[in-house]
C-alpha positions in Angstrom: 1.4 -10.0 -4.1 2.9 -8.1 -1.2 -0.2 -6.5 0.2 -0.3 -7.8 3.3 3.5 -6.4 4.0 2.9 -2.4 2.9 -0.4 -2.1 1.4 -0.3 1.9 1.0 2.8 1.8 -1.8 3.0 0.2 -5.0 5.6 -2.5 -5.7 7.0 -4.3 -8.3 8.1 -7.6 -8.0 11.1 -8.3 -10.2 11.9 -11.6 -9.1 11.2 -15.1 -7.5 13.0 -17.9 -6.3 12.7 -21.6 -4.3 15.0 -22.1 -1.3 16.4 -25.4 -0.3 13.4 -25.9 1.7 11.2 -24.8 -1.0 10.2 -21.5 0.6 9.2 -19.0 -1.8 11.4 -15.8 -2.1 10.5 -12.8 -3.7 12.4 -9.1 -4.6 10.7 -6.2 -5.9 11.2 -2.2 -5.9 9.0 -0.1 -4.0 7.8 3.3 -6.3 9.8 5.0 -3.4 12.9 3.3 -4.6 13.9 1.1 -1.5 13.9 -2.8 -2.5 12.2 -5.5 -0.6 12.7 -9.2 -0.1 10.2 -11.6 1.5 9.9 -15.0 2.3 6.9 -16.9 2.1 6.1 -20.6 3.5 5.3 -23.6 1.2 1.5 -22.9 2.0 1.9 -19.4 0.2 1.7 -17.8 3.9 4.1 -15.1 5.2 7.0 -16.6 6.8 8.0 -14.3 10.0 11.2 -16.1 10.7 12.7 -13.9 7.5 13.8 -10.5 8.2 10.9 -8.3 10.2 7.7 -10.0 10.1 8.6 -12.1 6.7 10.6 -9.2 4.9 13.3 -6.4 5.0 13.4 -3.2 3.4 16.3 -1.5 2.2 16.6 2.3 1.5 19.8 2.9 0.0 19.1 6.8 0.2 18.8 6.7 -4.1 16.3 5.4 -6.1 17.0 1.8 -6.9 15.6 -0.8 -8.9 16.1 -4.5 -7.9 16.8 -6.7 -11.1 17.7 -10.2 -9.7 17.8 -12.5 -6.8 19.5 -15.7 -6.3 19.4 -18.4 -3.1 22.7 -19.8 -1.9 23.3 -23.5 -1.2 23.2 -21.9 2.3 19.9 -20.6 1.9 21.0 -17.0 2.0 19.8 -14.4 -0.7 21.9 -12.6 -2.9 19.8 -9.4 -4.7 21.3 -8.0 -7.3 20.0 -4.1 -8.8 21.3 -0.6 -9.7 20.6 2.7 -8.9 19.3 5.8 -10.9 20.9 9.2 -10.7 18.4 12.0 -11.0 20.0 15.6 -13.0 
């Protein structure tokens, strides 16, 4: 679903979501462990208004798993995760 964003790492999309313009947002973990959100246009096509060039990456420095995503009257987004300690 995100190919056309990073198509050399595997992702896992954990959630969706409809803005108040119906814009279609989706969160997922990269296997890397730094979470992604993307925007997409009502037409399915990347929306490059959002973040850089219709998503934005975040690398917390630990491996983190994105687990939620909500879309505020405002239209901002709101992702919600943990991280995992490694021994």
């Amino acid at each position: 679903m995100l190919r056309h964003i990073a198509p050399h790492l595997t992702e896992i999309v954990t959630a969706i979501a409809l803005d108040n313009r119906r814009r279609i947002v989706v969160a997922g973990t990269f296997a890397n462990g730094r979470l992604m959100v993307a925007r997409f246009k009502t037409d399915g096509s990347p929306d490059s208004t959002f973040g850089q060039k219709s998503s934005s990456v975040f690398n917390p420095g630990v491996h983190t798993l994105d687990t939620g995503l909500a879309v505020r009257s405002d239209d901002n987004v709101v992702l919600v995760g943990h991280t995992i300690a490694y021994p």
